[in-house]
C-alpha positions as CSV (number, residue, x, y, z in Angstrom):
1,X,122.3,117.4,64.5
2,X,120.4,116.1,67.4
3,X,118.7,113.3,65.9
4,X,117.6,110.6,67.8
5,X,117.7,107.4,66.6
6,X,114.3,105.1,68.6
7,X,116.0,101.6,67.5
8,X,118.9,102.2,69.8
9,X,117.2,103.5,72.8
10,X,116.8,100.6,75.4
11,X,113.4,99.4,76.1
12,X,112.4,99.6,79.6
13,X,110.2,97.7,81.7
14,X,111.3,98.5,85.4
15,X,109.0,100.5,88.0
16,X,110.1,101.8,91.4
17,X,106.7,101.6,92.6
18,X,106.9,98.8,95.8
19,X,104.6,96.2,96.2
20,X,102.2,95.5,95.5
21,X,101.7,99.1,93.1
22,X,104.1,97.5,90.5
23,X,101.6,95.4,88.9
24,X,99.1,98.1,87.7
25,X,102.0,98.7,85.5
26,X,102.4,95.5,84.3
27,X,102.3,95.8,80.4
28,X,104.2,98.9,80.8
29,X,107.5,99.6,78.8
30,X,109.2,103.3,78.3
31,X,112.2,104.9,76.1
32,X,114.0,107.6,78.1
33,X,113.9,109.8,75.1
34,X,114.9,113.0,77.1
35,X,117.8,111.0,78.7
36,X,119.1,109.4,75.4
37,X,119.3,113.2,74.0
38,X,121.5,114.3,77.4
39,X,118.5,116.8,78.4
40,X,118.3,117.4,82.6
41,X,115.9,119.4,83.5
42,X,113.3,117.7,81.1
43,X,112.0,114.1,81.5
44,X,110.6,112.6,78.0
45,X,109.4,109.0,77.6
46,X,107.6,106.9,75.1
47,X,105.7,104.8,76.7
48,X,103.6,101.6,75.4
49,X,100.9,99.8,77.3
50,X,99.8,96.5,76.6
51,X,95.6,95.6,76.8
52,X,95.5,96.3,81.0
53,X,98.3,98.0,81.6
54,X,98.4,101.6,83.1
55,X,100.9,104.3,82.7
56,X,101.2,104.8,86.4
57,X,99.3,104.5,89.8
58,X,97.1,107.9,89.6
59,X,98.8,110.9,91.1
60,X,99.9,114.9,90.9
61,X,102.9,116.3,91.8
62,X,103.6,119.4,94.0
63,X,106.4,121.2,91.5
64,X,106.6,118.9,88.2
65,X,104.4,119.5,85.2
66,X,103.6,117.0,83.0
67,X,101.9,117.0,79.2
68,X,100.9,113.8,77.2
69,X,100.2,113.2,73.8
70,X,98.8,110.0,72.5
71,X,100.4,108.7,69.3
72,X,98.6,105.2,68.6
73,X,96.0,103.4,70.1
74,X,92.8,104.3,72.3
75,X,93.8,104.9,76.0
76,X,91.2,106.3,78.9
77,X,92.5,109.2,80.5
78,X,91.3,109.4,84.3
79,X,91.4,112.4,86.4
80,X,89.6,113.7,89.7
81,X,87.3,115.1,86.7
82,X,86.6,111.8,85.2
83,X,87.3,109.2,82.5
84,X,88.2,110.5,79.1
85,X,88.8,108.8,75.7
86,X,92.0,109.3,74.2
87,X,93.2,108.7,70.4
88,X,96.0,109.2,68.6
89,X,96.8,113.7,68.9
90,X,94.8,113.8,71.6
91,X,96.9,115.9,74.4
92,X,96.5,116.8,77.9
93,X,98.1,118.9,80.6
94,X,99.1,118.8,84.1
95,X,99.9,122.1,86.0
96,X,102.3,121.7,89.0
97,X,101.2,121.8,92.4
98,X,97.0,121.1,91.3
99,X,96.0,118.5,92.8
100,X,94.0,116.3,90.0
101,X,94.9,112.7,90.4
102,X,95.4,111.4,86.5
103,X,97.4,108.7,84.6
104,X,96.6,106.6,81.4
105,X,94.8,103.4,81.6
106,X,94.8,101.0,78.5
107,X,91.1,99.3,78.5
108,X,91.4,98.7,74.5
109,X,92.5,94.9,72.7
110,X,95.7,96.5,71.1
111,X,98.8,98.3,71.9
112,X,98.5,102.1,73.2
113,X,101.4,104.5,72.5
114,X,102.0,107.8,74.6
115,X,104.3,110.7,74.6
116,X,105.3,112.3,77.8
117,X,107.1,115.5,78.9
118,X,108.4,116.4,82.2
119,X,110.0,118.8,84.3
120,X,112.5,117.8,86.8
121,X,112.4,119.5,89.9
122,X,114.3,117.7,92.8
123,X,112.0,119.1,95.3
124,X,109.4,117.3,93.9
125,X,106.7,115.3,95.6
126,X,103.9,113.1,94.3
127,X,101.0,112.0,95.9
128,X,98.6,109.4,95.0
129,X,95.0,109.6,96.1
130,X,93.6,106.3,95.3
131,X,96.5,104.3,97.2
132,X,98.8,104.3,100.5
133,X,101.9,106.0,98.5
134,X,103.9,109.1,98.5
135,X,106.9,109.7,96.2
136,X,109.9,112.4,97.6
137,X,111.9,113.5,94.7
138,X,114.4,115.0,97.2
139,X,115.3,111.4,98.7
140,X,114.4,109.6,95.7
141,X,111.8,106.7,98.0
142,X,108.2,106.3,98.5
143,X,106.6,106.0,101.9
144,X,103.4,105.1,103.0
145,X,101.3,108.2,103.4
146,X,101.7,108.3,107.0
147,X,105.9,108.7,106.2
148,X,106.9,105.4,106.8
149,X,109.2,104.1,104.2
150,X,108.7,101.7,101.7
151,X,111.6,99.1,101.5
152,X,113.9,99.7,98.7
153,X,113.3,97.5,95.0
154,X,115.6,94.8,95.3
């Protein structure tokens, strides 16, 4: 059986994002579900946000889908479309290679618990429309829009 057990899967609070995008994701903290069950070519995470926090800096990605589920709390979902109130079994979907900005933003007084599935596609790049920040899956490092690397996270 494949059963995973969530009390000994490591919470983590890291981000690769440089500064200064880490601290939208202050508040932030993720179990690499997928990982802990030795899956590779899908990403799964269950993430919490604190009262503030957000998932991510807003972005699409040109060959990765993505799907989210919210288990507990109220998040707001934002998207090119909009802002959208999310509860617990509330879902949405993100098509690779459409670009529609999105990520979860907690604006509530408690705790907010999502579920997220990813592919994993090396050749993967995200973009974010709201910020100077590009992510290349192939080299694994963000840049600034105009391709000029970010330094690494120390």
């Amino acid at each position: 059986m494949s059963r995973l057990d969530l009390s000994s899967i490591p919470v983590l609070k890291s981000t690769g994002y440089p500064e200064p995008f880490a601290e939208l994701v202050d508040g932030r903290t993720r179990q690499a579900l997928g990982e802990a069950g030795g899956l590779s070519q899908l990403g799964v995470n269950l993430v919490e946000l604190q009262p503030g926090a957000a998932s991510s800096q807003r972005h699409w990605h040109s060959h990765e889908e993505e799907f989210v589920m919210v288990v507990s709390g109220e998040l707001v979902l934002v998207t090119d479309e909009g802002e959208t109130l999310m509860r617990a079994g509330d879902c949405a979907a993100f098509p690779a290679g459409r670009p529609n900005g999105h990520h979860l933003l907690n604006r509530s007084w408690g705790a907010g618990v999502f579920l997220v599935a990813g592919t994993r596609v090396k050749e993967d790049v995200a973009t974010y429309p709201d910020v100077d920040l590009r992510y290349d899956g192939a080299t694994d490092s963000y840049a600034h829009k105009d391709g000029t690397p970010y330094p690494p996270r120390g």
